[in-house]
C-alpha positions, 0 to 999 in steps of 0.5 A: 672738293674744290680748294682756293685762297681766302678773301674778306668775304669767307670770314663768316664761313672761316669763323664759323668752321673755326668755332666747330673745331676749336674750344672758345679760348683757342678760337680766333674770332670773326674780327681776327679772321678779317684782320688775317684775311685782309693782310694775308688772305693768300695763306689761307686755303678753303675746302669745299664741298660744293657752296659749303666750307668743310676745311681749312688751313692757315698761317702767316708768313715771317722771318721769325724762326718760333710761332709766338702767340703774338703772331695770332693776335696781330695779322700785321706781323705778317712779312711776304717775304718771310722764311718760315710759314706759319699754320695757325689751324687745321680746320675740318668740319666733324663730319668731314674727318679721317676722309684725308681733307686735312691731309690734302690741304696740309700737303697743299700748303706744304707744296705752296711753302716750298714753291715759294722758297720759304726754309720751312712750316711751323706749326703748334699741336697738342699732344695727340697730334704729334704723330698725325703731323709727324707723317707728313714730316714736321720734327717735334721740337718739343714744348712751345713757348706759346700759351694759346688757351691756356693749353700746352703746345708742341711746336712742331717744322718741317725744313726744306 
């Protein structure tokens, strides 16, 4: 597997994956991934097999301490020199689950955060998910203030 940033090129494939993972209300368009790639590209990490996109991970970065729904919609918002990472989506194909992927692009990320000397990541997950995040240290905070989908979200961080 081979793992590298993102760039205005990759917004096919990202879609594409995207679409394969989430339901259509909680899924970014292809618009959105140009927007996200254009202003922070550098946060996006692809997995793939070969030519082919199996995974992913995203987010921006802010001085805004709560992921908030807006940060979705408006890439602009996105401050390099931001304190906290954000991750929108862990992404992996379905044949490609429970081989550790994600895991492996969570810890990369982590990694990159914490290199950077941001204070942390945050991230929002759904009930199921709590535990699987938890194992790489995030502290569920209890329910988010976020509404994507029309879904109820857990915000979930991990402090350095």
């Amino acid at each position: 597997m081979i793992i590298r940033k993102a760039i205005v090129d990759d917004i096919f494939d990202v879609a594409a994956v995207e679409r394969e993972c989430f339901p259509q209300a909680e899924a970014a368009t292809q618009e959105e991934f140009r927007d996200r790639i254009e202003h922070y590209g550098n946060h996006f990490l692809l997995m793939y097999d070969e030519d082919r996109l199996v995974a992913f991970i995203d987010g921006m970065v802010t001085d805004e301490k709560d992921l908030t729904d807006e940060m979705y919609a408006d890439a602009s918002m996105h401050n390099e020199g931001g304190r906290w990472q954000m991750i929108f989506g862990v992404n992996t194909l379905p044949d490609y689950r429970r081989r550790g992927f994600a895991g492996e692009l969570i810890k990369a990320f982590i990694d990159e955060a914490r290199s950077q000397g941001r204070l942390g990541l945050v991230l929002t997950c759904k009930d199921e998910l709590i535990h699987y995040y938890a194992k790489f240290g995030f502290v569920n905070e209890g329910v988010s203030g976020s509404e994507h989908g029309g879904v109820k979200w857990n915000q979930m961080r991990i402090r350095f």
